[in-house]
N, C-alpha and C positions, 0 to 999 in steps of 0.2 A: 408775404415777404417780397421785397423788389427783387428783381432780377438785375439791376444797375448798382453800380456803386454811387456813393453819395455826388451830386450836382456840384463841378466845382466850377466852371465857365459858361456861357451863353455867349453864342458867335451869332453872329447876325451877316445876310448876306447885305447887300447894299441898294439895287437896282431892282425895284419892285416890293422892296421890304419898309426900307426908311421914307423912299418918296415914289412916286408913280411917275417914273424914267423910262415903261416900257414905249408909250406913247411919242416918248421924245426920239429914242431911238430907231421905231419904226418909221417917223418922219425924217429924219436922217437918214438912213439907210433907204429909202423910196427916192430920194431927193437925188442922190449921191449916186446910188445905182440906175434910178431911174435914166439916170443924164449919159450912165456908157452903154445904151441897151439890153439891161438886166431885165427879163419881164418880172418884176419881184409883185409879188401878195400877201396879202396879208395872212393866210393860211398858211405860204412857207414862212413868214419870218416867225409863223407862232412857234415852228420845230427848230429855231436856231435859239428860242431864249433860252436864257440863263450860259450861253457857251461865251468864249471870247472871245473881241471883235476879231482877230487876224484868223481866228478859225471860219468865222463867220463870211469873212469878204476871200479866205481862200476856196470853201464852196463855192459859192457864187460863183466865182472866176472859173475853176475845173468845170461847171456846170456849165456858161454859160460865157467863157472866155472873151477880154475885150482887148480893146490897142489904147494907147496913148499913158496911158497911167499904170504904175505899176502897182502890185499890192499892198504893198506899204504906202504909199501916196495915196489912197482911196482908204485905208486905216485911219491913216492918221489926218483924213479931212471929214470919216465920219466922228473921230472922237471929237476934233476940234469943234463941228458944227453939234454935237450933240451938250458941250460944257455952254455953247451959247445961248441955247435951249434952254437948259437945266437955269442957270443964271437969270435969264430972264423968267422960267415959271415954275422948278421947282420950289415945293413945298412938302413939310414933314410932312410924313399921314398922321390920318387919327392915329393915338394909343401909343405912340415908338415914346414917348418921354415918357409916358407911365408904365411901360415897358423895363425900359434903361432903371427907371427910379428903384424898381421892383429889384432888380439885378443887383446893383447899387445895397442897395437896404440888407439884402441877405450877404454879404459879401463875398460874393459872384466875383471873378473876374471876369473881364468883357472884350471882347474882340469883333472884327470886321473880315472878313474873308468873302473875295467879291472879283467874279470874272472880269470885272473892268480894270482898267489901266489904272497904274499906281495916280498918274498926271490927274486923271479923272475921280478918282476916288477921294485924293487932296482937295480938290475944287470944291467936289459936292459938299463933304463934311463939314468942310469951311463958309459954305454959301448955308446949309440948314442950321449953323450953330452948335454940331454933334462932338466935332472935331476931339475934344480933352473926357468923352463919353470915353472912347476904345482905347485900352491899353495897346494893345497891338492891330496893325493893318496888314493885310496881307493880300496882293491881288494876286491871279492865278497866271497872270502874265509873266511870270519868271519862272511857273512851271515846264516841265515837257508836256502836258498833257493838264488840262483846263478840264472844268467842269463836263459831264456829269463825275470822270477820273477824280478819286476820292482826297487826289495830292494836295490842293489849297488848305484842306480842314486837317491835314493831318499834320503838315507842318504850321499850321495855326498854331494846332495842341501844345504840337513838340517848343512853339515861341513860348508858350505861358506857361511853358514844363508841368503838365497835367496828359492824363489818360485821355484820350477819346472819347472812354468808354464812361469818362467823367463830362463832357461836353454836350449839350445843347446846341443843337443850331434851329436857327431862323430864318425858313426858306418862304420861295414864291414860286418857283416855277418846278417841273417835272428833271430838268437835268439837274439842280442845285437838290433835290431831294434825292436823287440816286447820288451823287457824291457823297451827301452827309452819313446817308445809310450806309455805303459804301465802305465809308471812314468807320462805323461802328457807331455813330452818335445818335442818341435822340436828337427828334427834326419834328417842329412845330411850323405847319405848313399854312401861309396867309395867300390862297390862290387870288390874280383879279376874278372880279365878278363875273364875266362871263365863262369862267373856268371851272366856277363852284361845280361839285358834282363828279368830277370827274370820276370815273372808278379808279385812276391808276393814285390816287391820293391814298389807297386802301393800307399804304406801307407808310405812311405818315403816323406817327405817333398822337398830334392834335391838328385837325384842320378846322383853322378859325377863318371867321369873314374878314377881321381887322385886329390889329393890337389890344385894340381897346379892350376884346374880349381875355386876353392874356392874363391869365394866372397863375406865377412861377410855385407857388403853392400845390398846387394841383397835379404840376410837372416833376415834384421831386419824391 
């Protein structure tokens, strides 16, 4: 007998789920900070995925404090350079359409809920073709408290008037999974490759390598 009530949405996060953005970002943010003497690396920005950029470039700053630009001005030059990025090289991953279709076919409803900027989430959608995919969007930019904080997935639910406890999400990184659990939902977790393994995946309910392997069958 399940422990869940019956599957009534599938949220999907954006940024490492639908396209391989983590790469775009980390070249933004090296570029961007590199230029006001940030030492940034790649092993710290692995502990800022999944959070929101203005969480992200407020670290830094407390950490490692600069002059001439303020916080919001280095926000809003890493999203700007990072929609340039995505435009010129995002693409879908494998499996997010036979993903969607799967959703779709059961009649799921479907939602986005995603640490990036509303500005940046519009673009992307619009640039892979997803866009008429998601009944609702939700960035966590208009919360008090962004990712791993359970709030984006919760008022996701409360948009598509459904339980939590009735929701799915579709994560990538370690903070977007402590949200969804957070939130009470099952979370089908698609780490990048050199993440596979991790032990702290152990509170994920399915860790796949790709979409492709995604079967909503399996999940309900």
């Amino acid at each position: 007998m399940s422990l869940h009530p019956p599957l009534a949405a599938v949220i999907f996060d954006m940024d490492g789920v639908l396209a391989d953005t983590e790469p775009l970002w980390q070249r933004a943010e090296l570029e961007i900070f590199g230029a006001l003497g940030v030492p940034l690396t790649l092993p710290m920005m692995h502990t800022t995925m999944g959070l929101r950029c203005d969480e992200v470039v407020a670290k830094w700053y407390q950490l490692y404090p600069w002059e001439g630009k303020s916080v919001t001005q280095v926000h809003d030059e890493i999203v700007a350079r990072v929609i340039a990025l995505m435009r010129a090289e995002a693409v879908l991953l494998p499996g997010v359409r036979t993903a969607i279709a799967q959703v779709q076919a059961a009649g799921l409803r479907l939602a986005l809920a995603s640490s990036s900027p509303m500005v940046l989430i519009e673009a992307m959608l619009d640039h892979l073709g997803v866009r008429d995919a998601f009944e609702i969007l939700r960035s966590a930019e208009v919360e008090t408290h962004g990712k791993p904080h359970p709030a984006v997935y919760l008022h996701t639910a409360d948009a598509l008037g459904v339980s939590p406890l009735q929701c799915l999400a579709i994560e990538d990184s370690f903070n977007g999974l402590l949200a969804a659990k957070a939130a009470r939902m099952r979370c089908v977790l698609v780490p990048a490759p050199e993440f596979w393994g991790d032990p702290r995946w152990a509170i994920a309910d399915r860790v796949l390598h790709s979409l492709e392997e995604f079967e909503l069958d399996a999940l309900r």
